[in-house]
C-alpha angles and dihedrals in degrees: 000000000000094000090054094052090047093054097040075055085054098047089046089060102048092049098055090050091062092047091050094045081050090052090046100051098039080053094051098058094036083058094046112109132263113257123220111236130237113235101012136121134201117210125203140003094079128153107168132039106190125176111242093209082189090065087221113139083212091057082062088049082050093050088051097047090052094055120070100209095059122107094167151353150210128196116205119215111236116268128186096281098043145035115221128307148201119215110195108199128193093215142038108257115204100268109251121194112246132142088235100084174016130230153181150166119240116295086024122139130200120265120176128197115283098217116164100249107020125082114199114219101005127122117195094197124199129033094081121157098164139004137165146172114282119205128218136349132342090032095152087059095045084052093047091054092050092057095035081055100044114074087200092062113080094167142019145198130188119204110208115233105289104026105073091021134308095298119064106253144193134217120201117209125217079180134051097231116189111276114246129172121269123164106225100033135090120198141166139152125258106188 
């Protein structure tokens, strides 16, 4: 009789581990932290328009966490008219796909698409041997193309519109140069 209720003791336990381990993980990913997202909007609900001479949509998120009355944010990429900006909202707008932009909610950091291939924000400066003004969307694809296509590029980078000059550009490699971060430019290495 003593050697059932030690193990029923034992059972207990153990069952109460794996429900704890259960509570404590479940608590873990509710606490991590909201993510901005790559190519949305926010319309609506803004109070402040404020120039990011950095052009980095996390200097916009910074702006944000410093200032008590925001709730969210968009940065908006330089165009032809305008250079970036940061749009602090005092609400949180229902999120609305567009090129245009990045944003977040407070507390919110920056995370980019992770695509094989492709690294977002990223210049890998030096070893040009051509470059020239793309037009439209999907740039860093067309850019892409052009070095996967040339067996003199090794690697490429695109500049978004306002970044490089008005109009979106690429730049072909004939070197593989060192990544470093860059807000506005797309890069990755082809061969």
């Amino acid at each position: 009789m003593l050697g059932a209720s030690i193990f029923r003791t034992s059972i207990f336990r153990t069952s109460m581990a794996f429900v704890m381990l259960a509570l404590a993980l479940l608590s873990v990913d509710a606490t991590s932290p909201a993510r901005a997202q790559v190519n949305f909007d926010r319309i609506g609900g803004d109070y402040l328009r404020s120039p990011v001479r950095s052009g980095d949509p996390a200097d916009c998120a910074m702006i944000c966490e410093r200032d008590k009355r925001c709730r969210s944010w968009t940065f908006s990429y330089p165009t032809l008219a305008d250079g970036a900006f940061c749009w602090l909202k005092s609400s949180v707008p229902q999120r609305t796909q567009s090129d245009c932009c990045i944003s977040g909610v407070r507390g919110a950091g920056v995370i980019e698409p992770h695509i094989k291939g492709i690294e977002m924000s990223t210049d890998r400066s030096g070893g040009d041997y051509r470059n020239f003004e793309i037009k439209g969307k999907s740039g860093e694809e067309h850019c892409q193309a052009a070095c996967t296509g040339d067996n003199k590029c090794r690697a490429w980078t695109y500049a978004r519109p306002g970044y490089a000059g008005h109009e979106a550009r690429c730049f072909l490699k004939k070197e593989i140069k060192p990544p470093r971060r860059k807000p506005g430019f797309i890069s990755g290495v082809v061969r």
